[in-house]
N, C-alpha and C positions, 0 to 999 in steps of 0.2 A: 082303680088300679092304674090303668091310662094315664090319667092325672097325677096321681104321685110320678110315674114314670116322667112325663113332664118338667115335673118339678125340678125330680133330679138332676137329668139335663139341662136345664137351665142354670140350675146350679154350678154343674160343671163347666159348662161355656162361661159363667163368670170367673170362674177360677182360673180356667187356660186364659180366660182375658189380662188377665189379675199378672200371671206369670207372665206374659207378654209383656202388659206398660212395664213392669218390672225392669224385663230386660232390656227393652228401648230406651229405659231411664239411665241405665247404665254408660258407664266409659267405652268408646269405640274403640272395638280392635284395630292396630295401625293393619295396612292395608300388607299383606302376602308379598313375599319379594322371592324373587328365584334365580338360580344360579345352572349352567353357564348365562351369558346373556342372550336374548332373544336376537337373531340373524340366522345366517345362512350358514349349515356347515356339511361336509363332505362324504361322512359317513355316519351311519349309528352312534346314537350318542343319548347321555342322562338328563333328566332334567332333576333337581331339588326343588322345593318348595317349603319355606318357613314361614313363619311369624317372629314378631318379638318376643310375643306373648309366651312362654314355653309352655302356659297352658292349654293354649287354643288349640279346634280342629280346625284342619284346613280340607274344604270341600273341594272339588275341582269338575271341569269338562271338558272333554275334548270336541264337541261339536258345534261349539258356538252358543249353543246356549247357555243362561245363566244360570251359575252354579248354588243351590241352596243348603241349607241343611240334610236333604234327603239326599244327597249327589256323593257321589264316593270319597271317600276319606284318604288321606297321606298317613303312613305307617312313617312314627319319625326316622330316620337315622336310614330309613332307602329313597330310592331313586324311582321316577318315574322315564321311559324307554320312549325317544323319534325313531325310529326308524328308517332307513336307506334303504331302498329298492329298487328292483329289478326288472325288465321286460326282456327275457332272454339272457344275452348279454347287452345289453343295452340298458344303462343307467337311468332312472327317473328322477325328478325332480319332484319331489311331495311336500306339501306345505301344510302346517300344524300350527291350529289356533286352541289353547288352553286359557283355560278359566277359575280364577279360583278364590274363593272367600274363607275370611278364617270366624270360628264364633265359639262362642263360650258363655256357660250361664251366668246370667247377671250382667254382660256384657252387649254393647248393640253388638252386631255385625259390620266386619270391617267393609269396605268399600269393594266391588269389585274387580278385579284388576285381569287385565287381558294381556299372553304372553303368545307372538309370532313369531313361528320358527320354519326354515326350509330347509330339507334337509336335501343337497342337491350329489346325487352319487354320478360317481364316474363311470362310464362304460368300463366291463370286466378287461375289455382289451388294451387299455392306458396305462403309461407308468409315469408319472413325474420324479423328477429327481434334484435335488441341489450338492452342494460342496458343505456338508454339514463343521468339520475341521478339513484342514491343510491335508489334503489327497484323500480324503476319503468321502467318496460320493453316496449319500442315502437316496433310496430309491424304492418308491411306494407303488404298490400295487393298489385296484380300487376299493381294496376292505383295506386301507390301509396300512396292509402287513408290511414290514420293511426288510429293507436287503441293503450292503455294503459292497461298497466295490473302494479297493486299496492298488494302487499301484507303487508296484516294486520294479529295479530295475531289468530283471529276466520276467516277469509274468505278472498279470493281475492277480487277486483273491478275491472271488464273488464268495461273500457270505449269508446263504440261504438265496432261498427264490423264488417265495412268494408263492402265490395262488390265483395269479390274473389268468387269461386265454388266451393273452396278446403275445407277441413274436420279441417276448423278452432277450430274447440273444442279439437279435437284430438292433434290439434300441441301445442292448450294449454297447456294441460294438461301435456304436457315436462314438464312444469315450474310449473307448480300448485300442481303436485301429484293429493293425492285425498282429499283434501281441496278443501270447497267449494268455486263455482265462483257466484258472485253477479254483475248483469249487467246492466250498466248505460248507456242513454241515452242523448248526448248532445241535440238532436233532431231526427226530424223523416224526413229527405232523405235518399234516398236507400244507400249512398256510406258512413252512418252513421248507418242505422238499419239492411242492406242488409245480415246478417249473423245471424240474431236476430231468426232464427227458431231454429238451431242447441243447443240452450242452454236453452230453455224456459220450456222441458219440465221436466227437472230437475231443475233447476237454478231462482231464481228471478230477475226481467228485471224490469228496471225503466225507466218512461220518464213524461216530464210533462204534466200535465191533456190537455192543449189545443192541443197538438202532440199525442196524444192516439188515434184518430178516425184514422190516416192517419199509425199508426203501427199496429193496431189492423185491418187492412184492408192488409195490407203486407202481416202479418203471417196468417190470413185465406187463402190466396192466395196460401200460401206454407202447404197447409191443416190442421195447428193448432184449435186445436178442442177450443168449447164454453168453456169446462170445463176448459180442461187446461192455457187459458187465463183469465179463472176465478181466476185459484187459484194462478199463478205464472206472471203475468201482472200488476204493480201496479202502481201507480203515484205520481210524486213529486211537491212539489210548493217551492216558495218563502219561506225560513226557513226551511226545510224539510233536514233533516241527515239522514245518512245510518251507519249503526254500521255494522266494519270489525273487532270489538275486541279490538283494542289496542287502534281509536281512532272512532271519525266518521267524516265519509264526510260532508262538508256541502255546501249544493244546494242554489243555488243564479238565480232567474229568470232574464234574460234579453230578451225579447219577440221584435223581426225584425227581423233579419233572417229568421225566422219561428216564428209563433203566440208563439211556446213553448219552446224557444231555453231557454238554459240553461246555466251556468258556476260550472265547482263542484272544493270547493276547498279540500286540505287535510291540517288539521289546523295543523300538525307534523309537515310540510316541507316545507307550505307554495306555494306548488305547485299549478299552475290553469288549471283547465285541461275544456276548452273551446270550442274545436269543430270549429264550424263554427259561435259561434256567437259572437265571437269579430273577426272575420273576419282570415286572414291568409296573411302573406305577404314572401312567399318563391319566390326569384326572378326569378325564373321559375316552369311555364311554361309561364308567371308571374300569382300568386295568387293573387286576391285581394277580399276585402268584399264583398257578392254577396247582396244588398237590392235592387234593383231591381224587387224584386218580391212583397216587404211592398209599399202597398199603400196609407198607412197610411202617413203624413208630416215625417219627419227624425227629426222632436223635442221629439217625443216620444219617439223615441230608444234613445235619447244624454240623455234625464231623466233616463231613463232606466239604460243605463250606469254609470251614474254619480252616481244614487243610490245603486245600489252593489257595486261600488267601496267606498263609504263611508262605507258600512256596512263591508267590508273588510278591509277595512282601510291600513296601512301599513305593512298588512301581506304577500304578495307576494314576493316571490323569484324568481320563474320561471311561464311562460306562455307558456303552452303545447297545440299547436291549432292541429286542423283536416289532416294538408296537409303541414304543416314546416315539414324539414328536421331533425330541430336541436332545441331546446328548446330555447324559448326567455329570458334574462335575464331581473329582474325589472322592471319596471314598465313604461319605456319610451317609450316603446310600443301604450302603452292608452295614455302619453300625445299625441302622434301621429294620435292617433284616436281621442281624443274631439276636437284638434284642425283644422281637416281635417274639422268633422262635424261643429263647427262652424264656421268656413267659409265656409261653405254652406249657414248656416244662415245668416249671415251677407253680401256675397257676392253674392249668388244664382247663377246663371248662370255661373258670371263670375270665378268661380271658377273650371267650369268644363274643361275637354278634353275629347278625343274620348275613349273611350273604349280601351285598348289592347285585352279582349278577354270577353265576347263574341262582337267581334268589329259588329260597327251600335249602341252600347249604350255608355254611358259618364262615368265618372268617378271622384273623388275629389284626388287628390295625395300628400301627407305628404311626404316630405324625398327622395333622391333618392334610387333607391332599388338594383341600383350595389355597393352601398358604405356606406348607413345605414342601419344596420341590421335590426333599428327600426323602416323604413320605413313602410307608412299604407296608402292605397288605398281600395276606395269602388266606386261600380255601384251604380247608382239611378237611380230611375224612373223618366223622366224631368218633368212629368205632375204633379206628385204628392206628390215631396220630400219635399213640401215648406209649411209652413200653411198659408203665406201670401206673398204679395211680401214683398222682404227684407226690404224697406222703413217704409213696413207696418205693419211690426210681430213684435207684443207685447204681448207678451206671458212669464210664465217660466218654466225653466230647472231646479231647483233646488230651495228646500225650508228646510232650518235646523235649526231645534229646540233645545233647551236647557228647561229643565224640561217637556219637552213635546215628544212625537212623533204622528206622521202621523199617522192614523188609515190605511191608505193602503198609497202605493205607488206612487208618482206625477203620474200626467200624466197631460201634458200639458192645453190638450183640454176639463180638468175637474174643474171648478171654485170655486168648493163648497167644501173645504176640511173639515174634521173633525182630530181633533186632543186630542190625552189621556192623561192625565196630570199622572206624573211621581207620584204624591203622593198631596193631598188635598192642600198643602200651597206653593206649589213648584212656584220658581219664573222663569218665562219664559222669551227667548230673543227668537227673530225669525230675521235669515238671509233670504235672497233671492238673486237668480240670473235671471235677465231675460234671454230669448231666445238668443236678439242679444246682443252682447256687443255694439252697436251703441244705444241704446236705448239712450230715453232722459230725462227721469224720472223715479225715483221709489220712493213713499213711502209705510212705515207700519204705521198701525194705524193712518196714516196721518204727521205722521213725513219723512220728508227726509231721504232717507238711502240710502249709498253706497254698488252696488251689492256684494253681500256675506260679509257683515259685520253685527255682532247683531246688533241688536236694542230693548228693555229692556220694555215687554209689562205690562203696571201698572195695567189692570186688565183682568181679562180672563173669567169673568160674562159674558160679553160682545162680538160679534163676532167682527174680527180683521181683515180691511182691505187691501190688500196688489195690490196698484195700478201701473201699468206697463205703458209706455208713450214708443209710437215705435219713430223709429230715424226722421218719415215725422213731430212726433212736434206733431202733432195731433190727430192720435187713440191711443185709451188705452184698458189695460183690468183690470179688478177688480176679485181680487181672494178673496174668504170671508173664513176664520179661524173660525171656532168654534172649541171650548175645551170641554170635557167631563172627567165628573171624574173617576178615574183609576177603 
């Protein structure tokens, strides 16, 4: 019995031999190549690792030793994480040797190739800053979060303030003199308000009315008294300017990121200075739109959006967000963004992948982000990004009038609009987009219309139907118009 046992083993040892010369006889995998390049960088950041091969695994390590087939594997289409780190506040410098072979049956093993990275952080207490455009200073803190400082002829506008521990007012005021600083809010997370005590008790601070409980809860924390949040804590809405003297800001609501997130433009230069609510697509550490935390369906932010950008209209030059390196030009950014979001709509599931970071969540991806600047990625929520299934959402994204406007702002899942007529005789046309573009109907007032095209309402006595048909053929929804005189 011993002996047969033997036998067998011997047998099998020739076998795995057999499969061996096999493989060695084989074409070499080209050697593993990774993205960004190996150097020194400043904060947290990704690494990628490919082959040519798109059938190959790629093993890797981070210890210096060499990596084999039993060594951990790359999940394609993620990211592997260096790290930045901390002693207190006090910045370290940590250095990262990766290792990694790619292999495949019937193929040798590619060569091994070694990738060194340092990842050197700033102490929490530092800010650097440059002239990114003509008067407008960006200004990083040591996670990188970014802040704007604009000068107008009566006052600065600091917008956001980061999350360092250093005497950010003080490094201001290099650039300000003693002109006053006026401080705006794109919303209320800490690595957007997290500097917001240093300046409030001299300085007026903005943010929108529905983000106020959640900064007004900050700065008590950092012992801002009842009074002095009385008198220098104020809030913005939809329409709401800021006068710096020479012109004024103007505040544009877009509510998903946060209930209160905001976009401020400057109507001089056309700049937009955004934050976090039209999201951030810097390709590392990779950025992308965080909604993941709106529970609400993702048709009410694509309204949202769609709606300041009409009221903005073709006035943007640049897109100043929370966490780019570099200021976006024009506007193909946002096409980037509605059309991630609607194929959302249109596509639901199938439109998502995994997460890059915080990985375990999904994401929608526009563009690739090593080669379009204007690439745009966003997280969702899978439970709750959707207001129907995609067959089934008949709903709309957009609704534009001519002698007329909205008395408030679409919102999808609101069916009863009211509408103010432009002056007593004014003749009205009303467009519509539905949700999906697979939709399979739309009329106004009972006529036929093609999405986003007028249609010329003959009287306005009357409220004015605008029915939606989803792409199963079968549900609808009925939005009802009324008109009021101006």
């Amino acid at each position: 019995m011993l002996a047969g046992k033997s036998v067998c083993g011997a047998l099998a040892l020739i076998a795995l031999a057999g499969a061996a010369s096999a493989q060695s006889a084989g074409p070499q995998l080209p050697p593993v190549t990774v993205r960004p390049a190996p150097g020194s960088y400043s904060n947290t950041t990704s690494v990628t690792l490919d082959d040519a091969d798109p059938a190959a695994q790629i093993h890797y390590t981070w210890d210096g030793s060499a990596p084999t087939a039993a060594s951990p594997t790359v999940v394609r289409g993620q990211v592997l994480f260096i790290a930045g780190v901390y002693d207190g506040e006090k910045g370290l410098t940590k250095d990262y040797t990766l290792r990694a072979i790619a292999t495949k049956p019937g193929s040798r093993n590619s060569e091994p190739v070694t990738f060194h990275y340092t990842v050197a952080r700033r102490d929490r207490t530092a800010y650097l800053s440059e002239e990114v455009l003509p008067g407008v200073r960006m200004i990083r803190d040591s996670d990188n979060d970014k802040m704007f400082l604009i000068k107008g002829s009566r006052a600065f506008a600091l917008i956001d303030s980061g999350q360092g521990t250093g005497k950010l007012k003080d490094y201001i005021r290099r650039f300000t003199g003693s002109m006053p600083i006026i401080v705006l809010f794109t919303h209320s997370h800490g690595d957007h308000i997290g500097q917001a005590d240093q300046f409030i008790a001299d300085s007026d601070e903005y943010i929108e009315t529905a983000d106020k409980p959640a900064t007004v809860a900050l700065l008590k924390s950092r012992g801002v008294s009842d009074a002095v949040l009385a008198a220098h804590l104020k809030t913005v809405e939809d329409g709401s300017s800021i006068d710096i003297g020479d012109r004024k800001l103007e505040i544009y609501a877009v509510a998903g990121h946060t209930p209160g997130s905001i976009v401020i433009l400057d109507p001089k230069t056309g700049n937009l200075f955004s934050g976090d609510t039209l999201g951030n697509n810097s390709f590392l550490p990779p950025d992308v739109m965080w909604m993941q935390f709106d529970t609400r369906a993702l048709d009410a932010y694509l309204a949202n959006e769609l709606t300041m950008r009409a009221k903005i209209g073709s006035r943007i030059s640049h897109i100043l967000t929370g966490h780019n390196d570099h200021p976006l030009t024009g506007t193909a950014y946002l096409d980037h963004l509605e059309t991630a979001f609607q194929r959302l709509m249109d596509q639901g599931d199938a439109a998502l992948i995994a997460s890059w970071r915080p990985q375990g969540m999904y994401q929608v991806v526009v563009g690739d982000r090593y080669s379009d600047p204007n690439w745009f990625g966003a997280n969702v929520e899978r439970k709750t990004y959707l207001p129907a299934k995609p067959d089934q959402i008949a709903g709309l994204i957009e609704v534009t009038l001519r002698g007329a406007h909205l008395r408030q702002n679409l919102d999808p899942a609101v069916h009863q609009l009211t509408a103010v007529l432009d002056h007593a005789d004014a003749k009205v046309t009303i467009a519509a987009r539905p949700t999906s573009s697979r939709s399979r109907g739309l009329t106004i007032g009972g006529v036929a219309a093609v999405p986003g095209k007028p249609v010329s309402i003959a009287s306005t006595a009357q409220p004015v139907a605008v029915v939606v048909t989803a792409p199963d053929g079968v549900t609808t929804a009925t939005y009802t118009l009324r008109f009021q005189a101006k």
